[in-house]
C-alpha positions in Angstrom: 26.2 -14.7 -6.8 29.5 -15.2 -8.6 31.6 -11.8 -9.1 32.5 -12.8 -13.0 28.5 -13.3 -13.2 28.0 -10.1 -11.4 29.7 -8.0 -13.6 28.8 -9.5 -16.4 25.1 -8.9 -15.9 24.4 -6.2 -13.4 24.4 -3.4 -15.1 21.3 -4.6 -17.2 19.5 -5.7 -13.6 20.1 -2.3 -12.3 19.1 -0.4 -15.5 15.5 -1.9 -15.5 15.2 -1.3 -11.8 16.1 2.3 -12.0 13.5 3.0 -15.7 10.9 1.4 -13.8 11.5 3.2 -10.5 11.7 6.6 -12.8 8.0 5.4 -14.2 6.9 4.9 -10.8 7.7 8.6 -10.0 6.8 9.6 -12.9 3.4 8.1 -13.4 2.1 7.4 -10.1 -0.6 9.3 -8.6 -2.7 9.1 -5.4 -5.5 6.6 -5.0 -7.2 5.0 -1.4 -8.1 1.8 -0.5 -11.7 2.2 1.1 -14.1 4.4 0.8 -14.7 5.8 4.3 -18.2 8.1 4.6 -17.0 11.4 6.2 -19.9 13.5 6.6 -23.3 14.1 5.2 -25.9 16.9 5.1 -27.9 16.8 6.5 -25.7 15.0 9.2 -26.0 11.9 10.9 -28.3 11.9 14.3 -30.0 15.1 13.0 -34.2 16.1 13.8 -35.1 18.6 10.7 -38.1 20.3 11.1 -39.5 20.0 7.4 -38.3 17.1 4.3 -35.2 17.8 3.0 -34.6 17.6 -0.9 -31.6 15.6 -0.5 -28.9 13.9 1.2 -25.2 14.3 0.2 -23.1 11.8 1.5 -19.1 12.6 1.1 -16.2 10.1 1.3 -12.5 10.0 1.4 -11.6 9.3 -1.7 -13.2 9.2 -5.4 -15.9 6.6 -5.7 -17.1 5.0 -8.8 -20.5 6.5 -9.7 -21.4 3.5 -11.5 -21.1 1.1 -9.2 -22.6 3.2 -6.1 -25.9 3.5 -4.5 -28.0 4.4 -1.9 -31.8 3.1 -1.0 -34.1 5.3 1.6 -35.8 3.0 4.2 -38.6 4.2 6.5 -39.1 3.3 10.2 -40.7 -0.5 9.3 -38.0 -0.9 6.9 -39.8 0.1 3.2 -38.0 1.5 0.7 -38.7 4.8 -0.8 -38.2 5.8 -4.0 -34.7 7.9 -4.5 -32.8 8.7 -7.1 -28.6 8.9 -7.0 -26.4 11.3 -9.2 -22.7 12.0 -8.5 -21.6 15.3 -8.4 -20.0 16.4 -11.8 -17.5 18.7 -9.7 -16.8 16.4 -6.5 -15.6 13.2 -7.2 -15.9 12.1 -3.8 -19.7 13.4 -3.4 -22.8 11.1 -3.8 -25.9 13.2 -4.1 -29.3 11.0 -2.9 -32.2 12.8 -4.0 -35.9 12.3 -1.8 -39.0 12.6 -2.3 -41.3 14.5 -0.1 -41.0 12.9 3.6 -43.7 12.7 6.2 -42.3 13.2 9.7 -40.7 9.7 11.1 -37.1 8.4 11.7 -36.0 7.0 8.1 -32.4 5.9 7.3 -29.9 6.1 3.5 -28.5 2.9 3.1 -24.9 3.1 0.5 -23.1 1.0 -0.9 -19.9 2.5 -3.1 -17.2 1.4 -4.6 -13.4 2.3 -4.1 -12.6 4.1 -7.7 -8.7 3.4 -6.5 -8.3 -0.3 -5.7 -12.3 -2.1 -6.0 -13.0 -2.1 -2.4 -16.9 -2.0 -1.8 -18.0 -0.4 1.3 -21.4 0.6 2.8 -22.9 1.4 5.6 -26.4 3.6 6.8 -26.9 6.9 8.3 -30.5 8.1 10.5 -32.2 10.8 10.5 -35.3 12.3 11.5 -38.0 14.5 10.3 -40.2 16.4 12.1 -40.2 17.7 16.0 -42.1 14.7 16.9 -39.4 12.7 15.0 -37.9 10.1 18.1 -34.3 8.2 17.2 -34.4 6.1 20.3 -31.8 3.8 20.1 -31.2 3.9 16.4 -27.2 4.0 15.3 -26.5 6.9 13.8 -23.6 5.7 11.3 -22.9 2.5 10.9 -19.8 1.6 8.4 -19.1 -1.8 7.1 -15.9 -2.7 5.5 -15.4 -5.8 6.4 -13.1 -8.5 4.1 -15.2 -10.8 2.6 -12.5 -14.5 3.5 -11.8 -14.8 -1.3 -10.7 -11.2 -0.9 -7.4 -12.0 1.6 -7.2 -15.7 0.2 -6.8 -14.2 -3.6 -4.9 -11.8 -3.0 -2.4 -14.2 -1.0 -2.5 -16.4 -3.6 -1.7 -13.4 -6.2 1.1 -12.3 -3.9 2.7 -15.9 -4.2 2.7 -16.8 -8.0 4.4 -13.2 -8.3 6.9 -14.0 -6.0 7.2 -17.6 -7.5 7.6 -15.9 -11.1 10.1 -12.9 -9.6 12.1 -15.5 -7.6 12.9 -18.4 -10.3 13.8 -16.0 -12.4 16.4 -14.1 -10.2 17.8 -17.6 -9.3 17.8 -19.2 -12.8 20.0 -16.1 -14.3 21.6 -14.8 -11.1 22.1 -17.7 -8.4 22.8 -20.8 -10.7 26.0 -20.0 -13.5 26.9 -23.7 -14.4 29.9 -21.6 -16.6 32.1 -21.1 -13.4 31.6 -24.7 -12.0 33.6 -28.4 -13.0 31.4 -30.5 -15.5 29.5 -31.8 -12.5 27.7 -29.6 -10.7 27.7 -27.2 -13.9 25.6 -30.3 -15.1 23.4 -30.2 -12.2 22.6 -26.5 -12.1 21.9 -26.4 -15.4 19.4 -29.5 -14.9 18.3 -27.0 -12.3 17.7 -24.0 -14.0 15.5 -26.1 -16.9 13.1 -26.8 -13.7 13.4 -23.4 -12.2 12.6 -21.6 -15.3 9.4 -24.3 -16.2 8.1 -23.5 -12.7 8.6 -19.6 -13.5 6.5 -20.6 -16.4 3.6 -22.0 -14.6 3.6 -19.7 -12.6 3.1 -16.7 -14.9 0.4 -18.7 -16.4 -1.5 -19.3 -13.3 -1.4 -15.8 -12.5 -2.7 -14.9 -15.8 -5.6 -16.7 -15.0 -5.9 -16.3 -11.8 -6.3 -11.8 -12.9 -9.3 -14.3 -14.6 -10.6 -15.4 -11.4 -10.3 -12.0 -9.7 -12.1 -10.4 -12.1 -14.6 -12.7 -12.1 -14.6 -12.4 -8.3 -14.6 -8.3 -8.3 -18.4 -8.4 -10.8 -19.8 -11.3 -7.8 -18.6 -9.0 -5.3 -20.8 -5.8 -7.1 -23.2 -7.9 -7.9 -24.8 -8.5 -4.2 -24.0 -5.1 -3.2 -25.7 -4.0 -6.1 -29.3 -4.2 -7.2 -28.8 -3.2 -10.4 -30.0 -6.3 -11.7 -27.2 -6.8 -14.3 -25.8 -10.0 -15.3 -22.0 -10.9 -13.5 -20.7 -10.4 -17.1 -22.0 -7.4 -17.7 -21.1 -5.8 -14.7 -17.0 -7.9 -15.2 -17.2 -5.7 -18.2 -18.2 -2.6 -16.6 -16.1 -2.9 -14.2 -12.8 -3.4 -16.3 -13.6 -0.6 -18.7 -14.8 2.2 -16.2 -12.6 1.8 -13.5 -9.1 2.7 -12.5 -8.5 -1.0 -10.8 -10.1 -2.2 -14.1 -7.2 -0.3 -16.2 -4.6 -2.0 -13.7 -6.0 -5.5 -14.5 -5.6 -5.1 -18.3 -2.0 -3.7 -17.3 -1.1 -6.5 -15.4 -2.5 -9.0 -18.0 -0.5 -7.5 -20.7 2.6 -7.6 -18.6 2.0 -11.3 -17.8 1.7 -12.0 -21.4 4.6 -10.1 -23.0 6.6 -12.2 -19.4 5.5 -15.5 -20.7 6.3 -14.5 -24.3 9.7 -13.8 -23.4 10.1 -16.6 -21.0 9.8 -19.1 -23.7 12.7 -18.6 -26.0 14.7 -18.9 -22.3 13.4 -21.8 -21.8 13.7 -23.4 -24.9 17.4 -22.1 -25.0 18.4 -24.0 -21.6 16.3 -27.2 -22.7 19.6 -27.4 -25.0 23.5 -27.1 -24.0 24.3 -24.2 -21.6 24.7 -21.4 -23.5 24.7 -17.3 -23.2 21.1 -15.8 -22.9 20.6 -12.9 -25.0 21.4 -10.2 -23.3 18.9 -8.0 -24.2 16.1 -10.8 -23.2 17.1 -10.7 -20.3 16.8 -7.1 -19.8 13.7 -7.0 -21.6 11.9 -9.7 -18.8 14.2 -8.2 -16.0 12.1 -4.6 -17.1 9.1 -6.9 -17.3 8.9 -8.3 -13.9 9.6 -4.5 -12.2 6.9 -3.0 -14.2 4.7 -6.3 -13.2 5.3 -5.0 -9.6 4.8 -1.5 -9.8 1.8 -2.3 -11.5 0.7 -4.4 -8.4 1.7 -1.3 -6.1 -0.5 1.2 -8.0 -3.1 -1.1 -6.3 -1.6 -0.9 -2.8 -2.4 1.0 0.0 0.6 3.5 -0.3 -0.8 4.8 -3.8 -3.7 6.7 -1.2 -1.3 8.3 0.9 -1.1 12.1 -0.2 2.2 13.0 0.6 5.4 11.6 -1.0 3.0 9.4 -2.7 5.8 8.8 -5.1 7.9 7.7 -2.9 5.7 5.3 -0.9 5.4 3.7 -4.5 8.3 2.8 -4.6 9.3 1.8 -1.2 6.3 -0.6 -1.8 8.2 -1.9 -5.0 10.7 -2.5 -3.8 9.3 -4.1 -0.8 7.4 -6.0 -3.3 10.7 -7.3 -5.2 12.6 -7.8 -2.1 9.7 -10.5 -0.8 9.8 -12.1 -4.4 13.2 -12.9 -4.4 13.4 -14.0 -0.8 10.4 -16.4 -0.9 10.5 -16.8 -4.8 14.3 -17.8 -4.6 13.6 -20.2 -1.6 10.6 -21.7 -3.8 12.9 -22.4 -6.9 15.6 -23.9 -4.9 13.5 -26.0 -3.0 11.4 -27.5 -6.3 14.1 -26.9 -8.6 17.4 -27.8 -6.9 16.9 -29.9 -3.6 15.2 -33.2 -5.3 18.0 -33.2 -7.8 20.9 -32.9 -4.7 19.3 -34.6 -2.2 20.7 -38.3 -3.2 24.0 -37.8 -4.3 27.7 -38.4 -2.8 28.7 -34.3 -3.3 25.2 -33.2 -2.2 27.7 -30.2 0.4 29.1 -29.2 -2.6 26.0 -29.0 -4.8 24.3 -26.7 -1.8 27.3 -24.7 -1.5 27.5 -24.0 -5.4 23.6 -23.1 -5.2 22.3 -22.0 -1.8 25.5 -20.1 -1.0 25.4 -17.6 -3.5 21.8 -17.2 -2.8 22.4 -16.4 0.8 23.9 -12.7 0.0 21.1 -12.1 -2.1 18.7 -13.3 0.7 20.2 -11.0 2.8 20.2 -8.1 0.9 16.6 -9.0 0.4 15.5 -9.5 4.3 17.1 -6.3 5.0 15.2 -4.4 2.4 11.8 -6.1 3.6 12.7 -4.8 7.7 13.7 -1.2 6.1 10.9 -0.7 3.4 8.6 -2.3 5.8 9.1 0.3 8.9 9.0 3.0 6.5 5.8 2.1 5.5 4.2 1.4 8.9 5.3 5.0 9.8 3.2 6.0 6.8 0.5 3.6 7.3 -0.2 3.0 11.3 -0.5 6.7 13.1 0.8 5.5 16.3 2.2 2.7 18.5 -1.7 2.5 19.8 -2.8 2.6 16.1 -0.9 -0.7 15.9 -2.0 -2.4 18.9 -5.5 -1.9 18.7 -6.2 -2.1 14.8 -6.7 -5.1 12.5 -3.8 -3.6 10.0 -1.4 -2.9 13.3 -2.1 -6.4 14.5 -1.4 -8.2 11.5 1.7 -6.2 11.0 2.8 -7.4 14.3 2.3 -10.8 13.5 4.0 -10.6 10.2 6.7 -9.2 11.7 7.0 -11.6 14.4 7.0 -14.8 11.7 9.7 -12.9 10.1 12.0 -13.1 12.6 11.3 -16.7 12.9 11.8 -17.2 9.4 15.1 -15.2 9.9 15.8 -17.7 12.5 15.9 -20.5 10.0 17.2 -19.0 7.9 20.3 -18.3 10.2 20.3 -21.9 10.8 20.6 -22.9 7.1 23.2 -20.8 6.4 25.0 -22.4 9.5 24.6 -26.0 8.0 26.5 -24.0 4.7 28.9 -22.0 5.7 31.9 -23.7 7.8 32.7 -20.4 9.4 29.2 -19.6 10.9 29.2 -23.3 12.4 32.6 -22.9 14.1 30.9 -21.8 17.6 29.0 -24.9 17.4 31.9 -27.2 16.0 34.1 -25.6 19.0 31.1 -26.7 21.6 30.7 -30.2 20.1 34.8 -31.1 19.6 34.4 -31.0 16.1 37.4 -30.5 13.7 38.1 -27.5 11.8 35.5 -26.9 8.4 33.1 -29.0 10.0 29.4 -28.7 9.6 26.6 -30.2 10.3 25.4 -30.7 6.7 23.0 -33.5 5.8 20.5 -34.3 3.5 17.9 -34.9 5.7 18.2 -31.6 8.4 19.1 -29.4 5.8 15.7 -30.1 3.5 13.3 -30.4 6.6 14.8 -26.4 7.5 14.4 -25.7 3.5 11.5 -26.6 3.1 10.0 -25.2 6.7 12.0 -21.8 5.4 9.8 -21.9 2.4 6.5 -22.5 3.9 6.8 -19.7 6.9 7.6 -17.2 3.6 4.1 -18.4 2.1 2.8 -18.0 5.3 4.1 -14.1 5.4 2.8 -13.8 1.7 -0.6 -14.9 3.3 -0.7 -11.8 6.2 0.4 -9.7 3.1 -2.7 -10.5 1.5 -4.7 -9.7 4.6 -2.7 -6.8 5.0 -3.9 -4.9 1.5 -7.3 -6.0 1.7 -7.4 -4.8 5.0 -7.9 -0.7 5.9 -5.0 1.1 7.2 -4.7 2.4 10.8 -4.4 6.1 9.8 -6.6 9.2 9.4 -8.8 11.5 11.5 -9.6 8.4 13.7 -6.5 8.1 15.3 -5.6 11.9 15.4 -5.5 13.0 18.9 -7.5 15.7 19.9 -5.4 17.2 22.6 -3.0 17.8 19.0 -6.2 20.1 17.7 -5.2 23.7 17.9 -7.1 27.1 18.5 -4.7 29.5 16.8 -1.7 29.5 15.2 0.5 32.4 14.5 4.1 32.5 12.2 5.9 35.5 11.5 7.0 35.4 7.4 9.0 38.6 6.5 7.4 41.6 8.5 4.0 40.0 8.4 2.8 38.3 11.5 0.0 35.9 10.9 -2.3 34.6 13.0 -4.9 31.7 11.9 -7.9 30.6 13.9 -11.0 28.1 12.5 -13.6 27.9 15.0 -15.8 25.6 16.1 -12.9 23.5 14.6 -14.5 20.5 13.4 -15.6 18.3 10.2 -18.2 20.5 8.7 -18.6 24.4 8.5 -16.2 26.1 10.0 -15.4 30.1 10.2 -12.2 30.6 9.4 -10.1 34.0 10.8 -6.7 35.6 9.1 -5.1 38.3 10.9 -2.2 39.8 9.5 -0.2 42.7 10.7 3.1 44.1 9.3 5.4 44.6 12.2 7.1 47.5 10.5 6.0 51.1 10.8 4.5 52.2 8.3 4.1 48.7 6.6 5.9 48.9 3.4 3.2 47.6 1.1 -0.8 47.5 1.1 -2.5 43.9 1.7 -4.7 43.2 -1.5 -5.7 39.6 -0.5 -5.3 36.5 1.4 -6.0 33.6 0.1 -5.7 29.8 2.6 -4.9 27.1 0.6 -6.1 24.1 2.4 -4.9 20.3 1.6 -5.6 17.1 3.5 -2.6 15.0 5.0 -4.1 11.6 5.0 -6.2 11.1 2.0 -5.9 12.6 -2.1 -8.9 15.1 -1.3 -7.2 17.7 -3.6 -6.4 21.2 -3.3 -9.1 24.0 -1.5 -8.5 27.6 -1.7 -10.6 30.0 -0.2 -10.5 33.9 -0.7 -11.3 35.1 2.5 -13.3 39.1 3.1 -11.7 41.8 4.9 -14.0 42.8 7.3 -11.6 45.3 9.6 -8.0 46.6 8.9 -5.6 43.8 8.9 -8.7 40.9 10.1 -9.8 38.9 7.3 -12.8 36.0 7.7 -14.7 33.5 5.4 -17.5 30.7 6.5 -16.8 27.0 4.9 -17.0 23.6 4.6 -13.6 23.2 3.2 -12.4 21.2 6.5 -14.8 18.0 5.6 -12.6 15.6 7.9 -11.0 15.2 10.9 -7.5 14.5 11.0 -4.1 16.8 10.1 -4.7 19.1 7.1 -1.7 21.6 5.6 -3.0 25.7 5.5 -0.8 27.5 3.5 -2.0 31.6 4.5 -1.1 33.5 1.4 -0.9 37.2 2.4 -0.6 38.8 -1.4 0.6 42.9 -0.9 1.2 45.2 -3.9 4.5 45.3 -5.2 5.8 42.5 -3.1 5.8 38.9 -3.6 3.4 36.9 -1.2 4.3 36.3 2.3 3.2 32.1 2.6 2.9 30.8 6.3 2.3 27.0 6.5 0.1 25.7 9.7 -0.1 22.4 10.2 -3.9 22.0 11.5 -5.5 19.1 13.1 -8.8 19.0 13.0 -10.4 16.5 16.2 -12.8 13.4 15.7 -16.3 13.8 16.6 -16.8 11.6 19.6 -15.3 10.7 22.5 -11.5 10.4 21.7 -10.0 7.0 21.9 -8.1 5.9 25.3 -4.3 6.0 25.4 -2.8 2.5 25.7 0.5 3.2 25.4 1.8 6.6 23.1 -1.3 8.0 20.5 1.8 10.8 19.5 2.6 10.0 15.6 5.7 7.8 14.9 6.4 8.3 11.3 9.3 10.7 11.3 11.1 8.2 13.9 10.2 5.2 11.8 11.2 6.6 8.5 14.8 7.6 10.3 15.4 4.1 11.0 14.4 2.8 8.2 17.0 5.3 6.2 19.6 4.1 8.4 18.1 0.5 8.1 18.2 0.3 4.7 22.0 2.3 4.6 23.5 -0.4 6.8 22.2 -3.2 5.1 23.7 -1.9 1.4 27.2 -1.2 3.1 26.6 -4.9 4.6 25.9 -6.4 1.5 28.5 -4.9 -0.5 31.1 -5.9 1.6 29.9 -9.7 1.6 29.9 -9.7 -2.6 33.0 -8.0 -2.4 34.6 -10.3 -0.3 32.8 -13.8 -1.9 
């Protein structure tokens, strides 16, 4: 990137990066990726002596009432009629209502669907009525989320056309300035930006219609999970108008839209001489595009994490934009630039005048993928045995791995560039001064293997989101789970106990004692305010009984899943204002726990440390190479 074209046009880049990044913290809000079953009543495994009149079945997130069910299945595998009503209070409660039951071992099958992001999941839990009732070797819960193979291969397809779209676009107005060039190569990059900008142009088209395809996909998907016996266009319809992904898909459509509307005066300017783009065009699709990927990280998994949801939104952005123009820009320059260089007597010259520039930008970009990317796998993998032994930590792993081979490459290009990088190896082979070993042939083969490894990235990517995360109650170890927990806040010491301390009802103790003599004030109330750390389950507050001078108690269900929860104890005394301690409370898996492999201890506050520092050293870095172009 030229400094004159730097200046020039910054300010506008960096103004629609910072609105949309406002929006982002403005509008986001939390949403999950799968709908995990965390407990039901009665529970799993359980012998009842009579029929009960129901089963409730609650899940991590909010479901979509319309496109979840449940079916009642007897020993020999009938069904039973049931009806299912979702609970007008509990968004993440699925009420299956029974008839009356004969004793026997009978089973709810569910399907529900993801209200955050469309992922269906379902799964069966067994129960039995009657002391005669006998479970053998039935499974007690059985979950399925497993990716259907369109989900990833969609979604990877998704992930390139944006990147294709983000990336010609950067390079057409930010890489390629013809106006700072001889006649030339000024003739040659502006050849090259007509091509770059007509391939940002399909692109946008083909991911307008492939949102076409994924609807399309989404109402087959719900339609064999479903036997609701609707037509796939019915339940397309449905789906786009009563569900939050729905909303995002009109979103994204409409951003696509307005992109290609603007895209086409820009093209039809450069298909004449070189002249200035409007600068307020250019701003306009610059806005565009960031408001095209923050509407694709409302979809993502860090829109479910509850805390500092905001800013996982946009670290996901920008993760997002960083990808798009490191494989974009490779994608343009390769289509776009190499087959009109690739023959000609000046063809260093022409790479230096195009891939040059684009190598700061590429940097800046890798370096925000690494720092955006640690950040979050701290918020999205528990541990370093969350990663080795999931799915999600797995493919991370391997993304992470072709990423450094791609940087390897990439190293290796900008060696066949830049005379000063190639020195050690001009030194080692008696070469002169400024040599390099720059040809037509070797530097294309590396270009275009550059550009397929980033595909390839974009590809675990796609796995990645359709995937579930490696977080939660799960991977919470139980040695972590407390018994009490005391804090001293002002003069009051407070002690909090929950016993038997797991999902489910759970008798929670307060004891609070002024350490002062007399205490300065009388206790009228306290009040624990209970929120979960992994999942949007909302906000609980319980008023709990004084039962004995300074010992307060309450029975409840409010701890409904294993994993680390936030208990605020709110000790509220006449006159004064409220003494608030904050316990951080894990609450153990049912189960045996899982075996240490290598560290089950979370990583996140280590990981988001170095990704600070990451991301700090790469915008020193990169300032100092524009500077000094």
């Amino acid at each position: 990137m030229h400094r004159r074209f730097a200046i020039k046009h910054i300010y506008q880049i960096g103004l629609a990066l910072a609105v949309t990044l406002v929006a982002g913290l403005v509008l986001v809000h939390q949403a999950s990726a799968h709908a995990f079953l965390l407990r039901s009543d009665p529970p799993a495994n359980a012998i009842l002596p009579e029929s009960p009149p129901a089963m409730r079945l609650w899940f991590n997130e909010v479901i979509s009432p319309g496109f979840s069910q449940a079916r009642l299945l007897d020993a020999e595998g009938h069904s039973l009629p049931v009806t299912v009503e979702a609970d007008p209070d509990d968004a993440t409660l699925l009420i299956v209502n029974f008839p009356e039951l004969e004793d026997g071992v009978y089973s709810v099958r569910w399907n529900v669907l993801s209200a955050a992001d469309g992922h269906p999941t379902q799964g069966l839990v067994v129960f039995g009525v009657g002391e005669g009732a006998d479970l053998g070797t039935a499974t007690a819960v059985v979950q399925d989320t497993a990716v259907p193979w369109p989900d990833p291969i969609l979604r990877w397809l998704n992930f390139v056309l944006l990147a294709g779209l983000v990336g010609c676009f950067a390079v057409a107005f930010l890489v390629l300035d013809p106006a700072v060039y001889p006649p030339d190569i000024a003739a040659v990059q502006h050849a090259a930006q007509r091509r770059i900008l007509r391939l940002a142009w399909w692109c946008g088209v083909a991911a307008l219609l492939l949102g076409v395809v994924w609807a399309g996909w989404q109402a087959i998907l719900l339609s064999n999970t479903l036997a609701s016996g609707a037509s796939v266009s019915s339940i397309a319809w449905q789906w786009l108008s009563q569900t939050r992904l729905g909303y995002l898909w009109w979103l994204r459509q409409g951003l696509l839209a307005l992109i290609l509307v603007c895209l086409w005066p820009l093209r039809r300017n450069l298909a004449g001489t070189a002249v200035p783009q409007s600068r307020v065009l250019l701003s306009l699709t610059t806005l565009l595009l960031l408001a095209l990927l923050l509407a694709q990280s409302l979809t993502s998994h860090a829109a479910a994490l509850a805390r500092q949801t905001a800013v996982a939104i946009v670290s996901d952005t920008l993760h997002l934009l960083a990808v798009s123009l490191w494989v974009g820009g490779l994608l343009a320059l390769a289509a776009g630039l190499l087959p009109l260089v690739r023959r000609r007597e000046d063809f260093a010259a022409l790479v230096k005048a195009g891939w040059g520039p684009f190598g700061r930008l590429a940097f800046l970009s890798v370096g925000v993928i690494f720092a955006t990317g640690l950040y979050s796998t701290g918020r999205e993998v528990a541990s370093l045995d969350a990663m080795l032994t999931s799915l999600y930590g797995r493919t991370i792993l391997l993304k992470i791995g072709l990423m450094l081979v791609v940087g390897l490459v990439g190293a290796t290009n900008s060696m066949l560039i830049h005379p000063r990088l190639a020195a050690p190896l001009a030194r080692l082979r008696h070469k002169p001064a400024g040599w390099t070993p720059l040809t037509p042939r070797k530097f294309a083969r590396l270009i275009l293997l550059e550009v397929g490894l980033g595909v390839l990235v974009l590809g675990l990517a796609g796995l990645l989101t359709a995937a579930p995360t490696a977080r939660g109650g799960a991977y919470t170890p139980a040695s972590d789970a407390p018994e009490t927990l005391s804090q001293l806040v002002d003069d009051m010491i407070i002690t909090l106990a929950i016993s038997p301390n797991r999902a489910g009802t759970n008798v929670f103790t307060v004891r609070a004692v002024s350490n002062r003599r007399p205490p300065p004030a009388e206790v009228l109330r306290v009040i624990l305010r209970l929120t979960y750390q992994d999942q949007d389950l909302g906000l609980t507050s319980l008023d709990l009984e004084e039962v004995e001078p300074g010992f307060y108690l309450i029975g409840d269900n409010a701890l409904n899943v294993a994993g680390t929860w936030h208990i605020d104890a709110v000790v509220r005394r006449r006159g004064l204002e409220d003494s608030v301690a904050q316990f951080s409370w894990v609450v153990p898996q049912s189960g045996p726990e899982r075996p240490v492999v290598v560290s089950n201890q979370p990583w996140e506050p280590v990981l988001t440390l170095a990704a600070a520092l990451l991301l700090l050293v790469v915008i020193v870095v990169t300032a100092v190479l524009f500077i000094t172009a």
